[in-house]
MMTF fields as JSON, N, C-alpha, C and O atoms, coordinates in Angstrom:
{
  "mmtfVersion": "1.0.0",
  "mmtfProducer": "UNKNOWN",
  "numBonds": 479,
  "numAtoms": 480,
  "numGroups": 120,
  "numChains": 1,
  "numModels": 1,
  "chainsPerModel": [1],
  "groupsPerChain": [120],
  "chainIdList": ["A"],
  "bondAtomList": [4, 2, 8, 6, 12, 10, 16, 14, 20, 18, 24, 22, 28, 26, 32, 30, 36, 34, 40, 38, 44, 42, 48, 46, 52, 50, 56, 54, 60, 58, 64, 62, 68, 66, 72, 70, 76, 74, 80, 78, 84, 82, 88, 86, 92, 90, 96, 94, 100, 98, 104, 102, 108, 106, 112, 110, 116, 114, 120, 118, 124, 122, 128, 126, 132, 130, 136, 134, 140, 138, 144, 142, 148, 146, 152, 150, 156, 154, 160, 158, 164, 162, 168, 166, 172, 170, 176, 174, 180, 178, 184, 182, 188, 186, 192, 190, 196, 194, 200, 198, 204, 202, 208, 206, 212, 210, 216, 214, 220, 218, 224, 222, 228, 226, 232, 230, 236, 234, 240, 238, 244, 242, 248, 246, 252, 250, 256, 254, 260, 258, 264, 262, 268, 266, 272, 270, 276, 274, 280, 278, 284, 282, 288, 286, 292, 290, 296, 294, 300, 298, 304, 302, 308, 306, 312, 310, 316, 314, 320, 318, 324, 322, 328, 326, 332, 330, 336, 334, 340, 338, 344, 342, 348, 346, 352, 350, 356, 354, 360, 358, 364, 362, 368, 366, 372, 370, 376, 374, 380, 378, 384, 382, 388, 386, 392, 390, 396, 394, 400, 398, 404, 402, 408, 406, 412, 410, 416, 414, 420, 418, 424, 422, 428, 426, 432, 430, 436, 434, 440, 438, 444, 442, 448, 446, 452, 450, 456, 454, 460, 458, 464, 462, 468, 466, 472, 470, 476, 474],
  "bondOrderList": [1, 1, 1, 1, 1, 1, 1, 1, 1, 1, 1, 1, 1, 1, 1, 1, 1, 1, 1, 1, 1, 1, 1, 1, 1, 1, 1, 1, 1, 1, 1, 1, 1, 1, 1, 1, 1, 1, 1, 1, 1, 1, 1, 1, 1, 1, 1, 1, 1, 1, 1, 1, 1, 1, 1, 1, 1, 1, 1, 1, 1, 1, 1, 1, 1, 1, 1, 1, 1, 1, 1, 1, 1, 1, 1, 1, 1, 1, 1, 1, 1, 1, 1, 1, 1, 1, 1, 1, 1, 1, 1, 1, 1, 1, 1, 1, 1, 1, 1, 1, 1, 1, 1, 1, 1, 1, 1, 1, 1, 1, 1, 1, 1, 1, 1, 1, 1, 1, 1],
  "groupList": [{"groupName": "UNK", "atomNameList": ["N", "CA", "C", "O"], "elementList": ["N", "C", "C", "O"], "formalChargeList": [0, 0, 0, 0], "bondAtomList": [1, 0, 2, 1, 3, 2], "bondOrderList": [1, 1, 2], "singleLetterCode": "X", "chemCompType": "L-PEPTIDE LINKING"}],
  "groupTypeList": [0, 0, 0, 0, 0, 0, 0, 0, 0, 0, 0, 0, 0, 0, 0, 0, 0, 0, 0, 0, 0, 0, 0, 0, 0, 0, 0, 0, 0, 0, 0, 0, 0, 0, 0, 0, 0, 0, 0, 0, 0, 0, 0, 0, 0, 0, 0, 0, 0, 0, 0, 0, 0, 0, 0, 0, 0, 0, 0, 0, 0, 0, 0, 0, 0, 0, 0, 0, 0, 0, 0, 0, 0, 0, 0, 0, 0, 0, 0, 0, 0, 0, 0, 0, 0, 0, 0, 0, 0, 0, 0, 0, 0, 0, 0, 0, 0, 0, 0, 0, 0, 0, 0, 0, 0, 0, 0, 0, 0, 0, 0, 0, 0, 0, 0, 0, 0, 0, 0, 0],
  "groupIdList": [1, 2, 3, 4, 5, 6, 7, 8, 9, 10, 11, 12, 13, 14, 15, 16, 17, 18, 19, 20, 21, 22, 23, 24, 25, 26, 27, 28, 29, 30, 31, 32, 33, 34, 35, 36, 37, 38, 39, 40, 41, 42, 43, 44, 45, 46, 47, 48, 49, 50, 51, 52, 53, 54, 55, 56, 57, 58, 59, 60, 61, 62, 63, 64, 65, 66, 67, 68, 69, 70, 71, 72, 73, 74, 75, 76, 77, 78, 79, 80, 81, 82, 83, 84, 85, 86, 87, 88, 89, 90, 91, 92, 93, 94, 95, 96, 97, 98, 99, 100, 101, 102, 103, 104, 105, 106, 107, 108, 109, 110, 111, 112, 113, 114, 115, 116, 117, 118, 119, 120],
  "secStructList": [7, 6, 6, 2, 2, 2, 2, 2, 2, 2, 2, 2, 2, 2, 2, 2, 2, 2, 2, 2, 2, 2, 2, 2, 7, 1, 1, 4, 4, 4, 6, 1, 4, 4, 4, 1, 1, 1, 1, 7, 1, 2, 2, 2, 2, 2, 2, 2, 2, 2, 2, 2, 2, 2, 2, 2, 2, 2, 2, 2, 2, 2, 2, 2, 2, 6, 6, 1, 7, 6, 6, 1, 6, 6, 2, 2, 2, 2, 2, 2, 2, 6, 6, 2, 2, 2, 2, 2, 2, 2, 6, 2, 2, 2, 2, 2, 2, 2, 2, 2, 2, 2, 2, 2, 2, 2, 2, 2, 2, 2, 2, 2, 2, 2, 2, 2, 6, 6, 7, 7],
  "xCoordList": [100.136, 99.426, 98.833, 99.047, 98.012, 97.852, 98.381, 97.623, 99.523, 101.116, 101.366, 101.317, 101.746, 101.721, 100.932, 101.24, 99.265, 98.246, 98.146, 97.77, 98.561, 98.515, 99.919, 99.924, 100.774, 101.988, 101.947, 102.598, 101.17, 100.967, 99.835, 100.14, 98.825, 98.085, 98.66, 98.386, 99.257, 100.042, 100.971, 101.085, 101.589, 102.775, 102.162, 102.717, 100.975, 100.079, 99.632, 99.457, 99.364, 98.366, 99.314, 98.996, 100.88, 102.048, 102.632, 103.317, 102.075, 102.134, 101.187, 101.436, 99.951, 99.073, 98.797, 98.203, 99.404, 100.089, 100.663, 100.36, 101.461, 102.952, 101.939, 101.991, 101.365, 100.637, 99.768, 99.737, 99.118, 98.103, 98.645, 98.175, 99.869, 100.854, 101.339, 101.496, 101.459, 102.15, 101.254, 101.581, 99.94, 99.26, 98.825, 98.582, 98.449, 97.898, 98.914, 98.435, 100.18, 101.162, 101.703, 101.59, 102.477, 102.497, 101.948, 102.687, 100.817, 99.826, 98.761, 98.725, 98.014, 96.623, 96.271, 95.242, 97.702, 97.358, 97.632, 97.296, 98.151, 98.266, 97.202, 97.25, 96.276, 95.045, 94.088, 93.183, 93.919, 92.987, 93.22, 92.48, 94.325, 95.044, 93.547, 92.502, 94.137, 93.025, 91.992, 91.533, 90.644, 89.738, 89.519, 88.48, 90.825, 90.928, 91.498, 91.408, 91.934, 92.392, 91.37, 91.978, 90.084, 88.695, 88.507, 89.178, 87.676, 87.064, 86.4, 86.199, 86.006, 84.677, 85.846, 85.62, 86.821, 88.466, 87.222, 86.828, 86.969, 86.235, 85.363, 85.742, 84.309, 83.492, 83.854, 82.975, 85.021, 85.922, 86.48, 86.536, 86.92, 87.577, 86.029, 85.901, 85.162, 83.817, 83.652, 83.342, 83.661, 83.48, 84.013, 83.505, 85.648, 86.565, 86.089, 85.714, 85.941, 85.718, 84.29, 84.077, 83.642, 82.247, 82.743, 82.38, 83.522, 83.806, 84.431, 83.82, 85.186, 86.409, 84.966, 84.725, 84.272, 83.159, 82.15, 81.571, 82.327, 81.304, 81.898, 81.242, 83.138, 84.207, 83.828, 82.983, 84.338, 84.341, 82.853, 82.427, 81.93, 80.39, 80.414, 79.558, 81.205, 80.807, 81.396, 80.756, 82.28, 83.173, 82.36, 81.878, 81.817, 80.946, 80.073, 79.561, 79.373, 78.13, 78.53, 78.14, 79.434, 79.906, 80.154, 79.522, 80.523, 81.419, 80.348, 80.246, 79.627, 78.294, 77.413, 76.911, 77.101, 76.649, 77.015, 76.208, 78.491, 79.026, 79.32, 80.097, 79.238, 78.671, 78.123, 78.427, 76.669, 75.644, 74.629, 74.983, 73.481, 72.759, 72.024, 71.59, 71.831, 71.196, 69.575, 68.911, 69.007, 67.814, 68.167, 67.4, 69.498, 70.047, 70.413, 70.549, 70.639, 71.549, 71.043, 71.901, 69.404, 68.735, 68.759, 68.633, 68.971, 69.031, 70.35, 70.436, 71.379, 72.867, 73.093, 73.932, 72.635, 72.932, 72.151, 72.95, 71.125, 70.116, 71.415, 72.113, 71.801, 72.553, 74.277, 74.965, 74.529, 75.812, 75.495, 76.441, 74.127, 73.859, 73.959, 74.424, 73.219, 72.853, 73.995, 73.794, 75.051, 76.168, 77.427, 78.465, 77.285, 77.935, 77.42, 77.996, 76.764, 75.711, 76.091, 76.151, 76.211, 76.198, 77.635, 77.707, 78.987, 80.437, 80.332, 81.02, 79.669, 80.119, 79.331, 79.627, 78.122, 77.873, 78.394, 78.112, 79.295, 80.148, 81.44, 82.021, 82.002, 83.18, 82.75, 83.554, 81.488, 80.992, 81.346, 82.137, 80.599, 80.521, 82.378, 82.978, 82.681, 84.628, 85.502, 86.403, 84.952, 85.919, 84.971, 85.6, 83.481, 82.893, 83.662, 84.111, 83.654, 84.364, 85.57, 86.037, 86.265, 87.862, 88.036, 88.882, 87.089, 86.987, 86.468, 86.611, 85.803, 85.177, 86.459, 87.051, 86.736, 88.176, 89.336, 90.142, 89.039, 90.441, 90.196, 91.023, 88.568, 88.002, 88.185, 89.083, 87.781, 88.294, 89.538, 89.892, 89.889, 91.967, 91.947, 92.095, 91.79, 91.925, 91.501, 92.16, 90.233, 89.688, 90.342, 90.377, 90.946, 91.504, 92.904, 93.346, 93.47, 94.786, 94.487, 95.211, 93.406, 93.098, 92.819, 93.321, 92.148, 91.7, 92.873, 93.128, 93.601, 95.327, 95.991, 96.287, 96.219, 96.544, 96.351, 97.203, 94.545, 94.247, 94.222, 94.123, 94.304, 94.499, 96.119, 96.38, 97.098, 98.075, 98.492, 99.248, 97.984, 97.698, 96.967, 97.088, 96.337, 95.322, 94.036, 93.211, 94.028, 92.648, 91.143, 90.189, 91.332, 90.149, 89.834, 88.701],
  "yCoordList": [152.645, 153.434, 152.538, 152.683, 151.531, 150.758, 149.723, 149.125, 149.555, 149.164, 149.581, 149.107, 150.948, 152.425, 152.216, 151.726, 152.447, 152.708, 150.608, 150.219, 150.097, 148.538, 148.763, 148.436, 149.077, 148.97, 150.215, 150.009, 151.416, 151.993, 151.621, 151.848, 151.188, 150.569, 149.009, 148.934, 148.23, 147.516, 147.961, 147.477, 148.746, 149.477, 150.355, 150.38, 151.015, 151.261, 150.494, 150.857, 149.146, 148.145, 147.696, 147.333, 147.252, 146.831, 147.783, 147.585, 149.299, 149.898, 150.181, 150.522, 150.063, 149.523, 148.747, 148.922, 147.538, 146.169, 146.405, 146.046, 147.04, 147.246, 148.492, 148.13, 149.421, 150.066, 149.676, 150.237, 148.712, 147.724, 146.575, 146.033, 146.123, 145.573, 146.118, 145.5, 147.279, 148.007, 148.516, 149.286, 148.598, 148.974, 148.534, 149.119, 146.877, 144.979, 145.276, 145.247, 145.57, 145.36, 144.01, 143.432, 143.55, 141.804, 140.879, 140.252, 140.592, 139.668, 140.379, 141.609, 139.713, 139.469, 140.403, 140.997, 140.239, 141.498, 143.061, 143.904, 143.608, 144.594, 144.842, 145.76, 143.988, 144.386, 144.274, 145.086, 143.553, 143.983, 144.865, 145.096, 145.526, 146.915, 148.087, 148.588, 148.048, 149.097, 149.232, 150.018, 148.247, 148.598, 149.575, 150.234, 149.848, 150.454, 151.914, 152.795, 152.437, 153.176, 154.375, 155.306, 154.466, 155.24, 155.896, 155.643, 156.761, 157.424, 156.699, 157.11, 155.53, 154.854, 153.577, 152.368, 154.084, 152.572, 152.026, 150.873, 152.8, 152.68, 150.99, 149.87, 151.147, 150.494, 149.222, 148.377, 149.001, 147.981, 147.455, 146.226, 147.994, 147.789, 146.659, 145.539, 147.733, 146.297, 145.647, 144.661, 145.503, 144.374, 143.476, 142.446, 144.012, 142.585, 142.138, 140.967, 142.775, 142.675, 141.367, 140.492, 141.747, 140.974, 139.645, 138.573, 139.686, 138.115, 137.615, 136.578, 137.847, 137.226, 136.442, 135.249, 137.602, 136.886, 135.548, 134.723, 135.92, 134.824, 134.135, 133.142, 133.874, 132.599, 132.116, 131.222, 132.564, 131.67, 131.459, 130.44, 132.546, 131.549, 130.782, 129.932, 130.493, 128.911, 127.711, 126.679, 127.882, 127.032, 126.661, 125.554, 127.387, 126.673, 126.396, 125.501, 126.745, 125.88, 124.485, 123.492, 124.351, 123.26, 122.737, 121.681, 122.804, 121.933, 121.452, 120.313, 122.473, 121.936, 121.047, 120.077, 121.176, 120.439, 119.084, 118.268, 118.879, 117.325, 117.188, 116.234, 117.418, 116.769, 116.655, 115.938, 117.588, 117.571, 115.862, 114.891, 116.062, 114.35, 114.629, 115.75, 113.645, 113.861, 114.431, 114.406, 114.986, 115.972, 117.339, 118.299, 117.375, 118.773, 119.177, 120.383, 118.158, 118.597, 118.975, 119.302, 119.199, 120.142, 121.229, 122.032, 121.643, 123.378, 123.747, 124.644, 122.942, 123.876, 123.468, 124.19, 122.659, 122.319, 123.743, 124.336, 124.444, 125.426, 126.452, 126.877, 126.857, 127.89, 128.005, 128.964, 126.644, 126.545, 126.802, 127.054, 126.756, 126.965, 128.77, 129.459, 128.977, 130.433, 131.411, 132.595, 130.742, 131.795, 131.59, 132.195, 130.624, 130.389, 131.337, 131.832, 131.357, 131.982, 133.884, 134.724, 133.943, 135.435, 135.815, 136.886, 135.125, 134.782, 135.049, 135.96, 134.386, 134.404, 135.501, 135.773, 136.384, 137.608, 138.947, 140.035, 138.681, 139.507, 139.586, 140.666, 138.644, 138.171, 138.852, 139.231, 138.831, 139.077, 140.51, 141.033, 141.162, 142.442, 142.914, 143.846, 142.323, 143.033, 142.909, 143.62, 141.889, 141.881, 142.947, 143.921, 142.886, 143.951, 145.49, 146.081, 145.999, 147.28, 147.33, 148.403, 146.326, 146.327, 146.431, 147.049, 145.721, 145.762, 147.193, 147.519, 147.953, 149.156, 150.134, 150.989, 149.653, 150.78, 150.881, 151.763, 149.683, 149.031, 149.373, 149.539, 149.506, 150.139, 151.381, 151.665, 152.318, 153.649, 154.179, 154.942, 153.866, 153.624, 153.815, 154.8, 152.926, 152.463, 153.114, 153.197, 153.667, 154.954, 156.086, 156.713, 156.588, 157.859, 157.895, 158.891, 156.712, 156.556, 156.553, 157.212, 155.804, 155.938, 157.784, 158.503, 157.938, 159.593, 160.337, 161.187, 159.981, 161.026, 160.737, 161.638, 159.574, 158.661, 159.712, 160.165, 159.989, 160.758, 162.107, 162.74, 162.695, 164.134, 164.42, 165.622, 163.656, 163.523, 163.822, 164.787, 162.811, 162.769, 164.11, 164.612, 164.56, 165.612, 165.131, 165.904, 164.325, 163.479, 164.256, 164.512, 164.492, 164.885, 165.998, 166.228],
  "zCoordList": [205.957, 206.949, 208.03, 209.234, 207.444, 208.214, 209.208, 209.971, 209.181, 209.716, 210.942, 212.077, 210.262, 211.752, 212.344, 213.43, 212.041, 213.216, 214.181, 215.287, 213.276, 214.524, 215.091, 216.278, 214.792, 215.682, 216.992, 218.016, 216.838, 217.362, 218.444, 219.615, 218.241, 218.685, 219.848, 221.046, 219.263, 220.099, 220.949, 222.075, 220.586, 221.443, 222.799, 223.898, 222.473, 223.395, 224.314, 225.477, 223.787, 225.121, 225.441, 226.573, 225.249, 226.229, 227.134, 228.137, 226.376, 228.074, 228.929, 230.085, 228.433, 229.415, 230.298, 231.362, 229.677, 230.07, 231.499, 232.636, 231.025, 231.965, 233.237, 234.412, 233.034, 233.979, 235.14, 236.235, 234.779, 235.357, 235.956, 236.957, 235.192, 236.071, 237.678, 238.731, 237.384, 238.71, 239.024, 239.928, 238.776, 239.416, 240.171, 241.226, 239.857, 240.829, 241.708, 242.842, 241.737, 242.796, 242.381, 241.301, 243.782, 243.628, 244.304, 245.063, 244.253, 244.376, 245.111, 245.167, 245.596, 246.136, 247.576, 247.9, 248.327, 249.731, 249.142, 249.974, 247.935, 247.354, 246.317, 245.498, 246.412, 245.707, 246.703, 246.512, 247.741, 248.817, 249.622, 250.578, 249.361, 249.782, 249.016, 249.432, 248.044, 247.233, 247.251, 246.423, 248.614, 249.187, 249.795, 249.766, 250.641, 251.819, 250.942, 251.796, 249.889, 249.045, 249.645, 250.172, 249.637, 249.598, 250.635, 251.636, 250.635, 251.491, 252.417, 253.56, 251.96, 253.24, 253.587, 253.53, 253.866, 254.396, 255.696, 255.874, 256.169, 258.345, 257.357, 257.698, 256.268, 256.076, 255.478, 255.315, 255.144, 254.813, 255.989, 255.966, 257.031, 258.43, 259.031, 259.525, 258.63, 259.118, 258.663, 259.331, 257.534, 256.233, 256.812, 257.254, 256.855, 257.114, 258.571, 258.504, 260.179, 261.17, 261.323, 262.162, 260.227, 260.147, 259.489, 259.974, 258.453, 257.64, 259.151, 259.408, 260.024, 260.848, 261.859, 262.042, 262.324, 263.365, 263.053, 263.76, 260.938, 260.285, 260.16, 259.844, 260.203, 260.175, 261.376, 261.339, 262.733, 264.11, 264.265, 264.81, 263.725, 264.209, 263.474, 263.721, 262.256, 260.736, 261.667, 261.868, 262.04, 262.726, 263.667, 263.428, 265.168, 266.121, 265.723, 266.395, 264.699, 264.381, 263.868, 264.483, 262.561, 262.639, 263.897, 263.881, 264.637, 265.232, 266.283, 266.739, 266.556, 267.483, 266.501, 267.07, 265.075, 264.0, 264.481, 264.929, 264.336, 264.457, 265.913, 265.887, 266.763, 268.053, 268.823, 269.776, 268.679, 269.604, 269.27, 268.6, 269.961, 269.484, 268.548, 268.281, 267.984, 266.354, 266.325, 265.288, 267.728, 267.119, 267.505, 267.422, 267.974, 267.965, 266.663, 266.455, 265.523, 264.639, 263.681, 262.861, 263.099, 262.261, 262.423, 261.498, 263.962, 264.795, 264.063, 263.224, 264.484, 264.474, 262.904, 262.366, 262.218, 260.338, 259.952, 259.227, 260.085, 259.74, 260.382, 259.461, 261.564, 261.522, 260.979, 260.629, 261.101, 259.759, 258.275, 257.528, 257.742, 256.699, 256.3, 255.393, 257.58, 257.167, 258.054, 258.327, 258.377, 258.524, 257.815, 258.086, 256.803, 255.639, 254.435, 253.466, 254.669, 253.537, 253.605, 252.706, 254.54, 255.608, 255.291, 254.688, 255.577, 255.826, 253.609, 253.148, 252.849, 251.368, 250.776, 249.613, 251.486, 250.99, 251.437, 250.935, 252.581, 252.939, 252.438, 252.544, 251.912, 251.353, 249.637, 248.785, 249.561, 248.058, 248.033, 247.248, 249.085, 248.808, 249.045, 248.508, 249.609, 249.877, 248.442, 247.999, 247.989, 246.875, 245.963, 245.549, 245.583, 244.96, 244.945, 243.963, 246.606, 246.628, 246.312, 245.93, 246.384, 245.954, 244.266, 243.62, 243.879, 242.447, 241.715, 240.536, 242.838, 241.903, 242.433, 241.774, 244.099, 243.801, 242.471, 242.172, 241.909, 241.195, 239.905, 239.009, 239.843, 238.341, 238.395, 237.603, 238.946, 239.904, 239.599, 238.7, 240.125, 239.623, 237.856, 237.132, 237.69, 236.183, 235.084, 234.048, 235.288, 234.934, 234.964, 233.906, 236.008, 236.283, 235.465, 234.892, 235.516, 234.801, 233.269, 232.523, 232.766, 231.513, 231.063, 230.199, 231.757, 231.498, 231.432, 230.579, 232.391, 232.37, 231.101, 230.316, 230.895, 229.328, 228.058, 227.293, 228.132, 227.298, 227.332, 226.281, 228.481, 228.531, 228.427, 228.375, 228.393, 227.89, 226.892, 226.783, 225.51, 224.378, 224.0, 222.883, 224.826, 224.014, 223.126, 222.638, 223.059, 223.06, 223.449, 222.714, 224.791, 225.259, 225.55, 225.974]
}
C-alpha cells in the first residue's frame, strides 16, 4: 500500500515538475514577462521606467564622483550612494511583484490540480 501511495506521490511532483517548467518559460525575459501578466502591467511599465532613470542618474553621479576636484567629491559620493540605493529598492520591489505574480499563477494551477481530482 505503501508503494502505491509514494509512487503516486512521485509521479505527481514530476508533473508538477514538468508544469512549472512551462510555466518559467525559457529563461529570465519570460519570467519578467509575468509582472506585466496583472491588472496593475501601467505600474510595472513605471517600475521599470524608474530603474532605467536610476541607472543613468548612478552613472552621472559616478562619473561626476571620479572627476570633479576632491571637495566636490563628498557631494556627488553622497548622491551615488543614495541613487544606488534608490536603483536596488526599485529593482527589489520588480522582482517582488513578479514573484507574487508567479506565486499567483501557481496557486491557481495548483487549485485546478485539485478541483480536478475532486479533492476540494
Amino acid at each position: 500500500m505503501n508503494n502505491d501511495i509514494d509512487a503516486k506521490i512521485k509521479h505527481d511532483l514530476q508533473a508538477q515538475s514538468k508544469e512549472l517548467d512551462a510555466l518559467m518559460g525559457d529563461g529570465l525575459m519570460d519570467y519578467m514577462k509575468i509582472g506585466f501578466a496583472s491588472q496593475f502591467s501601467w505600474l510595472m511599465k513605471v517600475g521599470y521606467a524608474l530603474a532605467i532613470i536610476l541607472s543613468v542618474l548612478m552613472f552621472y553621479c559616478g562619473y561626476q564622483f571620479l572627476t570633479v576636484a576632491p571637495e566636490n567629491q563628498l557631494f556627488w559620493g553622497i548622491w551615488l550612494i543614495i541613487s544606488f540605493n534608490a536603483q536596488v529598492a526599485t529593482k527589489l520591489w520588480i522582482f517582488m511583484h513578479t514573484n507574487r505574480n508567479m506565486l499567483s499563477r501557481e496557486l491557481r494551477v495548483m487549485e485546478l490540480r485539485l478541483a480536478k481530482q475532486g479533492i476540494r
